[in-house]
Phi, psi and omega in degrees: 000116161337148202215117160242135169254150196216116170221167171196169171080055183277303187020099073004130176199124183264012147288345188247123176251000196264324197291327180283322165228044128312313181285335209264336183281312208280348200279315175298338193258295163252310173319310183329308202276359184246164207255021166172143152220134201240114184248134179232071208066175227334100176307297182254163181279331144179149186249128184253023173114169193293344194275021179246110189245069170296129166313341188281277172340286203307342182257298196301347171276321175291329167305310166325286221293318179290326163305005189235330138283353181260021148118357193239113151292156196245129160232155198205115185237177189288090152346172174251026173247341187201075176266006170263021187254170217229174182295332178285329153331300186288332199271303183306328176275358181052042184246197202208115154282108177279167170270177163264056033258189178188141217210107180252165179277102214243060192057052155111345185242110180316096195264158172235109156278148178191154221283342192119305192295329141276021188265353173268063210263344192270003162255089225266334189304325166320302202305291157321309161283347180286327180281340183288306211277336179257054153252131174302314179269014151292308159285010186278311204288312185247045131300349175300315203289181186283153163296291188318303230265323171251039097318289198306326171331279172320306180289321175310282181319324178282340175309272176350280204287333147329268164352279191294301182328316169294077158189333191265143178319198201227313186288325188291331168279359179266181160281161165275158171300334203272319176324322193283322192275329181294335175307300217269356141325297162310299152329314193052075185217136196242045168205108172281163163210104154251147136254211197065329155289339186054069173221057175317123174193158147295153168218144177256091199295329164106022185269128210305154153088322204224137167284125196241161128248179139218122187257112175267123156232124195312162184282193170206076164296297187276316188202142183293182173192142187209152181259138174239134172221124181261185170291334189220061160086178184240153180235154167250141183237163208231118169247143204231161183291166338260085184077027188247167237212143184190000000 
């Protein structure tokens, strides 16, 4: 039976090693076998551009790549941790950078994906660095800088967001209802797939006249987590090594 996978909220970290190789089992293991896997932000816990060749990089790239060569396209949009990753990325991982949002046909049903985070509109101060940091030409200044210097950047920037985050209600950091139902309006679509929130759940978005989903998909701090979806609908499953699924 056709298989599609959908996971995001990874933060690739070469403090968590164990979690890079959960992922590296499952992209060997399990991805291979689906007719597409769509990671839909932060892969890594942060990218300071294609030229950081971390041994941790340099195996999540190679893996990408065999996996997509052994017959599974890889699509990969963007996060709010590693929204600098580049076309040399893509071109070295043999993957496909999606957009935000980007609206696929999902076996007969219009689906819309997206990293989430813009669905966190009652946030409003996120929103505002979010828009600075996807100004091309903020990344362009800080792609200049030397790398160690946008490492430190970065763990700066991760500080940061640890701080503020620790400071914000719990509800203000989820989505609004209304963003979810006016996108997938807009769109015209009655099945959302987000992260970001790290809250894995189905949701019934509520849209008056019509059966919706909005599908959440969990990080992988502890345990993975991956949405599988068929021809005769989708589940989220919880992946534990090596690569087995409950």
């Amino acid at each position: 039976m056709p298989v599609t996978l959908f996971i995001s909220d990874l933060h690739l970290d070469p403090e968590r090693p164990e979690t890079t190789r959960l992922f590296l089992d499952f992209l060997a293991r399990r991805a291979c076998q689906a007719d597409a896997l769509y990671i839909l932000g932060d892969l890594f816990e942060a990218w300071v551009g294609d030229d950081d060749d971390t041994p941790m990089n340099r195996d999540v790239v190679r893996a990408l790549r065999a996996g997509a060569e052994s017959g599974t396209p890889v699509f990969i949009m963007h996060g709010n941790r590693d929204f600098l990753l580049g076309e040399e990325f893509a071109r070295q991982s043999n993957s496909t950078l999606l957009a935000d949002p980007a609206r696929i046909d999902l076996y007969g049903t219009p689906t819309l994906l997206m990293h989430g985070d813009l669905l966190c509109t009652d946030d409003t101060e996120y929103l505002q660095f979010r828009e600075m940091v996807r100004n091309p030409r903020w990344q362009s200044e800080m792609l200049s800088r030397p790398l160690e210097e946008r490492r430190r950047l970065a763990a700066d920037m991760r500080r940061t967001s640890r701080e503020q985050t620790g400071g914000k209600p719990e509800s203000i950091m989820d989505v609004n209802p209304g963003a979810v139902t006016a996108i997938m309006a807009d769109r015209q679509v009655t099945r959302l797939i987000h992260g970001h929130t790290h809250r894995p759940a189905i949701h019934d978005p509520g849209i008056p006249g019509k059966m919706a989903q909005r599908i959440v998909l969990g990080d992988w701090y502890m345990r993975g987590s991956v949405l599988e979806c068929t021809p005769e609908g989708c589940h989220l499953e919880v992946v534990d090594s090596p690569c087995g699924a409950t």
